[in-house]
Backbone bond lengths (Angstrom), bond angles and torsions (degrees), N, CA, C in turn:
res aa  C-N    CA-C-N  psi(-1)  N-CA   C-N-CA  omega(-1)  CA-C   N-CA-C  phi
1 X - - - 1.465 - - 1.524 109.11 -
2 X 1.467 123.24 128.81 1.271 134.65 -177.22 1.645 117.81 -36.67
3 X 1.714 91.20 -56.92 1.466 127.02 -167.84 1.660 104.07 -63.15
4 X 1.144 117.36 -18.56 1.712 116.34 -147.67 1.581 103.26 -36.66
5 X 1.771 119.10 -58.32 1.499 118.40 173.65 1.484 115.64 -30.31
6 X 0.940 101.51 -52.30 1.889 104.63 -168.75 1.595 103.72 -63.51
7 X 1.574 115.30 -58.47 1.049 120.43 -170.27 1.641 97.97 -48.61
8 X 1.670 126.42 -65.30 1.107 103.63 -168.70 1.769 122.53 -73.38
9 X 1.255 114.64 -0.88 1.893 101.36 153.06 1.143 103.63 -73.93
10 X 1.352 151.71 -51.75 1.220 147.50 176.19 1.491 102.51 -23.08
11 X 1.274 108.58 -80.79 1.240 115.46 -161.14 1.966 104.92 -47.77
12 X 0.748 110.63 -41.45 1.579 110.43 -165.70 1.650 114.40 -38.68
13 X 1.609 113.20 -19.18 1.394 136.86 -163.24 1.539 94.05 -120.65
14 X 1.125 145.25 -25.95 1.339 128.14 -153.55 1.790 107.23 -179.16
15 X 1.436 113.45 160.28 1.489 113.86 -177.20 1.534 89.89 -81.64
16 X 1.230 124.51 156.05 1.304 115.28 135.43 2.048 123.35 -106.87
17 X 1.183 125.74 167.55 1.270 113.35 169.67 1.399 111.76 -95.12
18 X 1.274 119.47 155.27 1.626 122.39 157.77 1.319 137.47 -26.39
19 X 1.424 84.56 -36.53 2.035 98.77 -179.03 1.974 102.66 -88.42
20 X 1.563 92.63 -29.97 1.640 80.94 166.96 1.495 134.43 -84.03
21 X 1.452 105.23 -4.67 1.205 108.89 -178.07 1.587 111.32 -99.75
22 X 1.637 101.44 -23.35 1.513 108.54 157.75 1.576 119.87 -57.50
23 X 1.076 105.63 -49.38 1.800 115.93 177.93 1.430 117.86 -37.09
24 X 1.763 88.73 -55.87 1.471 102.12 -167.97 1.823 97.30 -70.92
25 X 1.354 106.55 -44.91 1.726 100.48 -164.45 1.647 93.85 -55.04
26 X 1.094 135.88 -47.72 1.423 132.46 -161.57 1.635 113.56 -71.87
27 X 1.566 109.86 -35.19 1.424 94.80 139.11 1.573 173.53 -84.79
28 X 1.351 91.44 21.55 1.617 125.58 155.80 1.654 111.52 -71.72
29 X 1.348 88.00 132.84 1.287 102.51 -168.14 1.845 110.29 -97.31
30 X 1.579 103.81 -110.03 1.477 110.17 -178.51 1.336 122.29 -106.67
31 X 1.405 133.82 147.88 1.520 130.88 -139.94 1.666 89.11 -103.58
32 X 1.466 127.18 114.26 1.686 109.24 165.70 1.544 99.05 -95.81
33 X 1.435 101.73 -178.94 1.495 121.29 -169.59 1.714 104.83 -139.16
34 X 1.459 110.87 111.26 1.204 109.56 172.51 1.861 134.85 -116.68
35 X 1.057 104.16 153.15 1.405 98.89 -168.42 1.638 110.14 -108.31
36 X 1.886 98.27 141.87 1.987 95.48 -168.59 1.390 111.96 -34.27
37 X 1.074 123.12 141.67 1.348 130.70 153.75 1.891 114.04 104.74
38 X 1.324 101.10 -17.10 1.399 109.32 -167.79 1.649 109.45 -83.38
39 X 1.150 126.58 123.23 1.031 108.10 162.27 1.697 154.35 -57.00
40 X 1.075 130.40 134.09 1.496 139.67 -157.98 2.002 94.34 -94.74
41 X 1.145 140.96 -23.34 1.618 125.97 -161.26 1.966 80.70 -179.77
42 X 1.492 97.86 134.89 1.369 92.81 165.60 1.663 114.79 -114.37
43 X 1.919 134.41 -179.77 1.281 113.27 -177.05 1.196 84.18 -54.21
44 X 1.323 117.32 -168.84 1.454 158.90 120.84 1.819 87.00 88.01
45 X 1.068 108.98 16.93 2.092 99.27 167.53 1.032 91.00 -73.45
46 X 1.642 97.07 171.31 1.481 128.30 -170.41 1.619 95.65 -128.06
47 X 0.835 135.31 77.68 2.086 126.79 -144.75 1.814 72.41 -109.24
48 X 1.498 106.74 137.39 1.163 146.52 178.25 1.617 101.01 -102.15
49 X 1.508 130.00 13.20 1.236 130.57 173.83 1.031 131.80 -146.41
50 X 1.209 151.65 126.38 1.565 124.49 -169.93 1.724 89.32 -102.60
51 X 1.650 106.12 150.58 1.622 119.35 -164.29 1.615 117.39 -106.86
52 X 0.592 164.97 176.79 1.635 136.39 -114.63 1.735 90.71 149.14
53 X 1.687 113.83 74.10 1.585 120.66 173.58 1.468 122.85 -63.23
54 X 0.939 138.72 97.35 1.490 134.08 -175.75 1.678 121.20 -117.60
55 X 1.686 85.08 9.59 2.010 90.71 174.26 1.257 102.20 -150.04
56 X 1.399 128.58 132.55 1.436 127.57 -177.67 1.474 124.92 77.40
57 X 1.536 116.32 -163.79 1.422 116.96 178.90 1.554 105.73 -128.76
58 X 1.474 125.09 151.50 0.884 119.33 146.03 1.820 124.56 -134.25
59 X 0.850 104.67 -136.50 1.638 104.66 -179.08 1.560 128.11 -156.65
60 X 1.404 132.25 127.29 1.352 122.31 166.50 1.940 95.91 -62.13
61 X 1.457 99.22 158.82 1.385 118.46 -177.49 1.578 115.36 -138.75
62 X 1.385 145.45 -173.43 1.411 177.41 102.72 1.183 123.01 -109.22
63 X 1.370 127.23 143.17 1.315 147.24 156.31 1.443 125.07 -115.73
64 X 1.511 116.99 111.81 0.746 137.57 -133.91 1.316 97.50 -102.95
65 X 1.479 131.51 171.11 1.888 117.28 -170.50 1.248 101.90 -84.12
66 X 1.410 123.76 -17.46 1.688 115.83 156.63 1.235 138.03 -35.11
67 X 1.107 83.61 -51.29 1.738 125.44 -172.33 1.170 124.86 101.32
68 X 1.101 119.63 12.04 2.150 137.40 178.95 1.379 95.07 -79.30
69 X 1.398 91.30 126.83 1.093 96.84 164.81 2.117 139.56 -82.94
70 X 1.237 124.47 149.48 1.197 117.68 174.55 1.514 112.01 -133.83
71 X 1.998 93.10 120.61 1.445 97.87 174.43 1.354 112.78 -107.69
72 X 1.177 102.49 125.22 1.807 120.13 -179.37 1.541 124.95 -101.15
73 X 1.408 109.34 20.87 1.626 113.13 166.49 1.622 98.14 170.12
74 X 1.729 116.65 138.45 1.300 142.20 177.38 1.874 82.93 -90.73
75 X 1.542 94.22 146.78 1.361 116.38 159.02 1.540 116.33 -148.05
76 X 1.251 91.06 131.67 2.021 116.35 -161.48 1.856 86.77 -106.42
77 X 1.317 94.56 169.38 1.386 121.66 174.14 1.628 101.93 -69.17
78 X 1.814 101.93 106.84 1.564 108.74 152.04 1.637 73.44 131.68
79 X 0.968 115.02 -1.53 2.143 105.03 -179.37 1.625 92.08 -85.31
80 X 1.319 109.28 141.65 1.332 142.18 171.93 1.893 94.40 -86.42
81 X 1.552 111.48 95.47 1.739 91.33 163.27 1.460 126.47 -63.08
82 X 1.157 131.52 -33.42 1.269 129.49 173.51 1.290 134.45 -179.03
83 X 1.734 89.71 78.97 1.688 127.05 154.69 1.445 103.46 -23.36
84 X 0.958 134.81 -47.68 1.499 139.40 -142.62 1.155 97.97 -97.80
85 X 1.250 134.30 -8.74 1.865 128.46 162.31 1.812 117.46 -63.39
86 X 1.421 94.58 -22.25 1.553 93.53 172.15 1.611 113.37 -75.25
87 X 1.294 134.41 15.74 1.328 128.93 168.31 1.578 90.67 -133.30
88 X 1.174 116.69 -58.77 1.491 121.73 -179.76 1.219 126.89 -45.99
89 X 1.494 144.14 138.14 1.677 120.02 178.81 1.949 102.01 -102.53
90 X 1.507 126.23 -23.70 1.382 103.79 -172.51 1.865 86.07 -142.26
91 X 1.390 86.79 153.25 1.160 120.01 -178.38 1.705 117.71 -56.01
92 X 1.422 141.79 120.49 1.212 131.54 -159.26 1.444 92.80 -123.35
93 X 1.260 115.00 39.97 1.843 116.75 -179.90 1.583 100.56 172.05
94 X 1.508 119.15 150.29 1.446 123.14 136.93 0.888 137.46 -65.37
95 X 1.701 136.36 151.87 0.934 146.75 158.69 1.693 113.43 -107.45
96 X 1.483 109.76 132.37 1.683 103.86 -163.61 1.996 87.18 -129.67
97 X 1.290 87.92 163.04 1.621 96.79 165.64 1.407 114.26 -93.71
98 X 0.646 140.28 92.75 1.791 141.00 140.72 1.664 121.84 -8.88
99 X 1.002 97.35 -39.99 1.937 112.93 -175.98 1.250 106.88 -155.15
100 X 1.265 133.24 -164.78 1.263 159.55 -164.34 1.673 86.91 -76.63
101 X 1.306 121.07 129.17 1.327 123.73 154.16 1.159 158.98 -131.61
102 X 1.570 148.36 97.48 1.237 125.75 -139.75 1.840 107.57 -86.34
103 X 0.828 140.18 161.87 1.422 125.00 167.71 1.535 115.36 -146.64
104 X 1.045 152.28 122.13 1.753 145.76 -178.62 1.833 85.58 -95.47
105 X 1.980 79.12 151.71 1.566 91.60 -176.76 1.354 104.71 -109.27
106 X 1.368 130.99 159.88 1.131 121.63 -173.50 1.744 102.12 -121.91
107 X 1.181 139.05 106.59 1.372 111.56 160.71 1.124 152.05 -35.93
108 X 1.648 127.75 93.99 1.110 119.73 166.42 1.267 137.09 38.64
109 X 1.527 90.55 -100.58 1.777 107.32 -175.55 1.438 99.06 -80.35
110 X 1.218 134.05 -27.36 1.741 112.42 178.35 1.794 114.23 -60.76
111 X 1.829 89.71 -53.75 1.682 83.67 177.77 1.486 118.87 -64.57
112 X 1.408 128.23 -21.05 1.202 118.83 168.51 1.837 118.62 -66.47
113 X 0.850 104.74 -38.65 1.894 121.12 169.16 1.808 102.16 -47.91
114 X 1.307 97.66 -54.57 1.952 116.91 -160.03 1.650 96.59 -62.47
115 X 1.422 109.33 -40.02 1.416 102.50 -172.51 1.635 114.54 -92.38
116 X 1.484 124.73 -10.74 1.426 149.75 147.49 1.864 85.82 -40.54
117 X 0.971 98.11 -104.58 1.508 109.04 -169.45 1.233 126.05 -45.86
118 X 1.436 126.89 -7.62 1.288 131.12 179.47 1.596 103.61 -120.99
119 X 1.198 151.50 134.17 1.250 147.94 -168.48 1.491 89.67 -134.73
120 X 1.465 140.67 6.96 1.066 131.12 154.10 2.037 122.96 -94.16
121 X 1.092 86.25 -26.55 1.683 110.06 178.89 1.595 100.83 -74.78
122 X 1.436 103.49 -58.72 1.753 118.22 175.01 1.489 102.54 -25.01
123 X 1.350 97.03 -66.18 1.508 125.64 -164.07 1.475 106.18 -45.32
124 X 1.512 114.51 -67.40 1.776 125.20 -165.43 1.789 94.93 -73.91
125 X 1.643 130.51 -1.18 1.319 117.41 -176.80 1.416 87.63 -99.63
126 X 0.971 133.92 -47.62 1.419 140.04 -158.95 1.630 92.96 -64.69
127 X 1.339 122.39 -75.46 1.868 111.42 165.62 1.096 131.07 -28.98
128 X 1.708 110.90 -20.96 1.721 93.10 167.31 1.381 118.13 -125.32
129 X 1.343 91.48 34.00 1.615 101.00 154.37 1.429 101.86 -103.57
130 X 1.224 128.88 -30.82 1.876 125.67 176.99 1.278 87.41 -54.38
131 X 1.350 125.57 -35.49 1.437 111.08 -138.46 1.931 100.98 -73.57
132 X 1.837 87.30 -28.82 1.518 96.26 -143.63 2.071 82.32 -78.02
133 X 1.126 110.61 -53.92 1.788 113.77 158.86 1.479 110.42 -15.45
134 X 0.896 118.59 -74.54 1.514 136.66 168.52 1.921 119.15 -28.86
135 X 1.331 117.32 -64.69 0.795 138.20 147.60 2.038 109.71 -13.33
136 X 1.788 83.52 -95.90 1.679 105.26 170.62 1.761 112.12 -19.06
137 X 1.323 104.02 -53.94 1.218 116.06 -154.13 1.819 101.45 -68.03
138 X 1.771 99.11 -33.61 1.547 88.42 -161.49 1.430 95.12 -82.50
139 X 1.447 112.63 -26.02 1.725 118.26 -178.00 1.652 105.75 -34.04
140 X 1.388 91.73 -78.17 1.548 99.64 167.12 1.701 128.52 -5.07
141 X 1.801 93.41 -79.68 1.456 104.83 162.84 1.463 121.06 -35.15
142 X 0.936 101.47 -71.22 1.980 107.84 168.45 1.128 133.63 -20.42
143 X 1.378 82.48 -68.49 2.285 97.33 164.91 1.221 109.85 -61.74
144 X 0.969 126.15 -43.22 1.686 121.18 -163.76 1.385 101.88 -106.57
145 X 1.138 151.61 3.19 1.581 127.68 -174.40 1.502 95.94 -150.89
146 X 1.265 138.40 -0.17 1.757 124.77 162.38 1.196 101.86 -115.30
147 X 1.595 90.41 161.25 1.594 103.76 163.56 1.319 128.10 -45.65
148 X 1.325 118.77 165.23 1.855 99.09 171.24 1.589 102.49 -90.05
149 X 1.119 138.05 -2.68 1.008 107.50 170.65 1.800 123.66 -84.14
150 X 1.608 113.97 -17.65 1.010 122.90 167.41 1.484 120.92 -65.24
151 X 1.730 105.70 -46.69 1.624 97.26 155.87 1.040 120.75 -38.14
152 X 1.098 131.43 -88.22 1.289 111.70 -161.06 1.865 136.21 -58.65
153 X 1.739 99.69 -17.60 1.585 102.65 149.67 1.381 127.99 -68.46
154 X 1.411 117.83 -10.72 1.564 124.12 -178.01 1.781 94.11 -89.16
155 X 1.414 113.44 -30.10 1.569 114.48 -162.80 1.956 93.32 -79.67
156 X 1.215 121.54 -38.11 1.317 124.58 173.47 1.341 114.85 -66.51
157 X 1.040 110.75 -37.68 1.963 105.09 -177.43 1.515 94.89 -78.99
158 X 0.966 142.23 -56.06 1.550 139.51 157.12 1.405 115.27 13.98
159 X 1.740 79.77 -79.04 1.610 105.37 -158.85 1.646 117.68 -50.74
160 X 1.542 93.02 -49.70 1.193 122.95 -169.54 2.056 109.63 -53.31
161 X 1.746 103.30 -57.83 1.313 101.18 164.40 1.264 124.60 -42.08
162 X 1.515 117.28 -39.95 1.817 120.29 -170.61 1.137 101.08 -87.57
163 X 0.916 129.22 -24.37 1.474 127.95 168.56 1.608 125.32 -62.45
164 X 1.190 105.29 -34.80 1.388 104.77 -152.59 1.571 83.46 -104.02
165 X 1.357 123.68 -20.38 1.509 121.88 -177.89 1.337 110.67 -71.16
166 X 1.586 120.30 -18.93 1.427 118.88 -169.75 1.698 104.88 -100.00
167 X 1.994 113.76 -0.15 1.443 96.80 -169.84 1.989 103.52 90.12
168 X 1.213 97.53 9.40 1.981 84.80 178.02 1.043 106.29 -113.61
169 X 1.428 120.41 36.20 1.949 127.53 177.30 1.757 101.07 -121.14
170 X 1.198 112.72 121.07 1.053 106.75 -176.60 1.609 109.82 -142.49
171 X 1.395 118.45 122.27 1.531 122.84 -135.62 1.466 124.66 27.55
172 X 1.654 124.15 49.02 0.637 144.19 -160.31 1.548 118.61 47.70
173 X 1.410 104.81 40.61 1.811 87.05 161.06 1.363 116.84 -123.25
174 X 1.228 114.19 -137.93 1.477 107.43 -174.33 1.904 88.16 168.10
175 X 1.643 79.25 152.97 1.761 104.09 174.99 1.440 94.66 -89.27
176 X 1.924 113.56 143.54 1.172 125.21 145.92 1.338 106.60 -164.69
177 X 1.896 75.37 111.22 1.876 94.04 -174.05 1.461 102.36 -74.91
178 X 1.014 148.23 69.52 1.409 140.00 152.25 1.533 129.74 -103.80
179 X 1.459 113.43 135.73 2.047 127.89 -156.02 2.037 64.50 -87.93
180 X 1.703 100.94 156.04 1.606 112.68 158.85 1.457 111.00 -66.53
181 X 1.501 125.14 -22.97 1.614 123.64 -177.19 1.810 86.09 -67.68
182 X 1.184 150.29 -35.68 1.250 144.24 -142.69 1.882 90.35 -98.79
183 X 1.051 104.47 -57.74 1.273 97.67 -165.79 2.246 109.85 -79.12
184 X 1.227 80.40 -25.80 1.940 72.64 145.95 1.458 128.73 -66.48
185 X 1.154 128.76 -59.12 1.143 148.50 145.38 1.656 112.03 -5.35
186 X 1.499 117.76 -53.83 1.445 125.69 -173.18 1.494 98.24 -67.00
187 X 1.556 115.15 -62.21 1.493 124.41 -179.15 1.436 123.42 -86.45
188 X 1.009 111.95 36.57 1.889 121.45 176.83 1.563 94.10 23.11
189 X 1.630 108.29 104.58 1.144 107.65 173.56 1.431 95.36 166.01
190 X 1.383 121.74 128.31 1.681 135.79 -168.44 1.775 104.01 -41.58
191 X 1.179 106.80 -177.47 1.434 120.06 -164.98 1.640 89.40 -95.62
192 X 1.486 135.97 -44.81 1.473 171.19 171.62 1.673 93.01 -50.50
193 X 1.172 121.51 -67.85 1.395 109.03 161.54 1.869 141.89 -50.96
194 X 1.636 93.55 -37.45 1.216 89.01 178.90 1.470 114.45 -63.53
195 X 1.302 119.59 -52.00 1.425 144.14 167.01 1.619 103.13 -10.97
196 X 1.926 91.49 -62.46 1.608 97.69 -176.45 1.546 117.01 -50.68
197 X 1.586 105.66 -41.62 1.521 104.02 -175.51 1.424 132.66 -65.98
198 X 1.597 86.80 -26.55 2.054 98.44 169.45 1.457 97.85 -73.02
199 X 1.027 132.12 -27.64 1.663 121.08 175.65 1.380 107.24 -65.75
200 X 1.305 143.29 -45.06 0.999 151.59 -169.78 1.565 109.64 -62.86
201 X 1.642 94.83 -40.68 2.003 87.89 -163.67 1.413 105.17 -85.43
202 X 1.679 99.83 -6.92 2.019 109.49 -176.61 1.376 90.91 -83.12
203 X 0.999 139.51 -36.72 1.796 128.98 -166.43 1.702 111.78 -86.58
204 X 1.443 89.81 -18.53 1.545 94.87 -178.53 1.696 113.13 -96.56
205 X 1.517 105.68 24.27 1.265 118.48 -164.93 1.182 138.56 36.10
206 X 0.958 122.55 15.35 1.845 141.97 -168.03 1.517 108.32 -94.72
207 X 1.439 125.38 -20.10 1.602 126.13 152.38 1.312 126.74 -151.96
208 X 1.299 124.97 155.08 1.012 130.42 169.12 1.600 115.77 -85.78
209 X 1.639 119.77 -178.42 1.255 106.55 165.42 1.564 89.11 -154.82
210 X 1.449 112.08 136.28 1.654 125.11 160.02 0.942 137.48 -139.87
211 X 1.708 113.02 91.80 1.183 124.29 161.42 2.390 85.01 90.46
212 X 0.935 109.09 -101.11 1.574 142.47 -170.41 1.823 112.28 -89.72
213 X 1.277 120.16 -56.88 1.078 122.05 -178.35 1.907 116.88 -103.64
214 X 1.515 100.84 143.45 1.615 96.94 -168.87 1.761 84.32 -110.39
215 X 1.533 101.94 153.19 1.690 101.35 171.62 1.392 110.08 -149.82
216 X 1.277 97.19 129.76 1.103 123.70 -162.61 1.438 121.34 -76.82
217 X 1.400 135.91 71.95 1.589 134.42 -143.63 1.857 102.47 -59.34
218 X 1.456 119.21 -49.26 0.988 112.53 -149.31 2.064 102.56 -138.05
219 X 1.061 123.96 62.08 1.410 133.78 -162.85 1.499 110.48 -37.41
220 X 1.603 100.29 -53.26 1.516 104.36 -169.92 1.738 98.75 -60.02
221 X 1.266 127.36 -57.37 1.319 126.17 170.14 1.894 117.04 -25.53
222 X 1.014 98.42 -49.99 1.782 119.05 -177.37 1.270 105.17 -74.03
223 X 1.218 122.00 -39.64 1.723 109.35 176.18 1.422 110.95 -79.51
224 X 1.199 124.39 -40.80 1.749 130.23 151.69 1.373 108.85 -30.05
225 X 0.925 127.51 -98.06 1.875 133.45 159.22 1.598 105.72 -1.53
226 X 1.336 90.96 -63.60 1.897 86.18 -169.82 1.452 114.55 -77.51
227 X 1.284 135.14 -12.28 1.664 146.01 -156.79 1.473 94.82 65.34
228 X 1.379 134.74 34.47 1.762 103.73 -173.52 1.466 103.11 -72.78
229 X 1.339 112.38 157.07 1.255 122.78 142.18 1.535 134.15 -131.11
230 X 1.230 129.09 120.16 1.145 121.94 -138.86 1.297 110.51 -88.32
231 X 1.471 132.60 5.36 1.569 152.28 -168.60 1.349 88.90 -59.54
232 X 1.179 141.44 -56.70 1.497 136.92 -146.57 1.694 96.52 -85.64
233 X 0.982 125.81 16.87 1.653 118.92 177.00 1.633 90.83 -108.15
234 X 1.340 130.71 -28.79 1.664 128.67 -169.79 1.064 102.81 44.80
235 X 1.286 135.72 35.73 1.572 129.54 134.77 1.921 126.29 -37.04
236 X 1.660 99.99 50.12 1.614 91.76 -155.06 1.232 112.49 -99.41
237 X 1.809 107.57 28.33 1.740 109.78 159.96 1.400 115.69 -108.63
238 X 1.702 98.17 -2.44 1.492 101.92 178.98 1.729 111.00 -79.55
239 X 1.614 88.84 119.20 1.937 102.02 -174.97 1.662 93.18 -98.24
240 X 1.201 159.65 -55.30 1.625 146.93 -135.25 1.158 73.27 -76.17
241 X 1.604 94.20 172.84 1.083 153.41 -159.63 1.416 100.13 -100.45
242 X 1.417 113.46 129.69 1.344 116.58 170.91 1.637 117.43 -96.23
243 X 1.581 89.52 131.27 1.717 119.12 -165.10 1.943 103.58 -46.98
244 X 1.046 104.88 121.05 1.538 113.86 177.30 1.779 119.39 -74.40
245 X 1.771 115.63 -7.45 1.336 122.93 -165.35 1.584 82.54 -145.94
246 X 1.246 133.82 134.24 1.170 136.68 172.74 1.545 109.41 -163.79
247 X 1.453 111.51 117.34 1.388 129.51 170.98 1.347 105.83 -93.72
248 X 1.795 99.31 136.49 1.635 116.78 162.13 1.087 126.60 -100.95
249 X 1.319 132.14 109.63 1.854 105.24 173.51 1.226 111.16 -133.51
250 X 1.598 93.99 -163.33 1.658 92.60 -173.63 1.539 101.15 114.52
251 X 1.146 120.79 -20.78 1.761 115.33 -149.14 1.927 97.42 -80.08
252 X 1.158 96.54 114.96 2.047 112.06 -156.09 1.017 94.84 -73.38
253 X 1.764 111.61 150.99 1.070 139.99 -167.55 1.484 147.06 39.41
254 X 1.713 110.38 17.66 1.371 95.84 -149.92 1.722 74.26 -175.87
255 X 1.761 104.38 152.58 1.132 107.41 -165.80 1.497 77.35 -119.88
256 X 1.719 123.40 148.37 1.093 117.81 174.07 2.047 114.57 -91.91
């Protein structure tokens, strides 16, 4: 099934049935293919589709009259970029690819119809837009009220939950295509800084880094460090056990 990512964030909030997950798969439309850096929706589109990520990462964005950029939300396989065009008519942000990306489009007016007619589907789309709200909200917190070196341990324990909720942890690792200019960028803070902060979380023994993959020796330690708390993701069908050793990689070009 195309959808499988979505279906399993879906699920994390709610059952779905067969016939709803049929519904939804049958309303997926056509598969695009994107390349890092290119954009997926620009501001001020009028997108006749809402986009449906199921390969790679990308990112909400702003450009600022500087021209610096600010990214205000990661999107993994099973994120809906923007549900919210079915009430909304133009886009009040970009959406960019991060890496290689596959995405199915959904029409518009069908998914707006699908969730008319389904008040259970309605339901699990509408939760992960709280979710994605939710998110925003703690981002916020992050930037403005921790250290940077905790940002970016709060941005790793993050990752790791959404990740591993969608099935993208595998012997505990995980892809994350992100350049350090990108992940500066998320936490307003130089490319020279971020650098500093991966030094910080390597001396403080809480990760390693190689080459591509970051690993995480001791998580519970790292979410301590960072204050995370993971309540604001409402992952509240997720029962396992969260992985005590967890590698990240992927992070392009550049060994931190």
């Amino acid at each position: 099934m195309r959808i499988s990512p979505l279906i399993r964030k879906l699920e994390q909030f709610t059952s779905l049935s067969e016939n709803d997950k049929l519904r939804l798969e049958c309303a997926a439309g056509e598969q695009l293919d994107y390349a890092p850096k290119q954009d997926v929706i620009c501001q001020g589109d009028r997108p006749d589709h809402v986009h449906l990520l199921i390969e790679g990462w990308a990112c909400r964005y702003k450009i600022l009259h500087n021209g610096n950029r600010q990214i205000m939300a990661y999107l993994i396989p099973g994120d809906l970029c923007d549900v919210h065009v079915t009430l909304l008519d133009a886009m009040d942000h970009s959406i960019g690819a991060l890496s290689a990306c596959k995405i199915l489009m959904f029409p518009k007016a069908d998914l707006a119809d699908l969730m008319l007619e389904n008040p259970q589907i309605l339901r699990a789309l509408w939760w992960s837009t709280l979710v994605d709200e939710a998110i925003l909200r703690e981002w916020l917190v992050n930037v403005g009220g921790r250290p940077s070196e905790k940002r970016l341990g709060h941005l790793i324990c993050e990752m790791i939950h959404r990740a591993g909720a969608v099935g993208l942890t595998t012997d505990n690792t995980f892809e994350m295509p992100l350049t350090q200019e990108e992940l500066a960028d998320t936490m307003g803070m130089s490319a020279v800084h971020m650098n500093r902060c991966f030094h910080t979380l390597r001396a403080e023994g809480l990760i390693s880094t190689d080459a591509r993959r970051i690993l995480i020796h001791d998580l519970e330690r790292l979410i301590a460090f960072s204050g995370f708390d993971p309540a604001y993701l409402h992952q509240v069908r997720v029962v396992s056990a969260q992985p005590t050793h967890t590698q990240m990689g992927n992070v392009r070009n550049r060994q931190y």
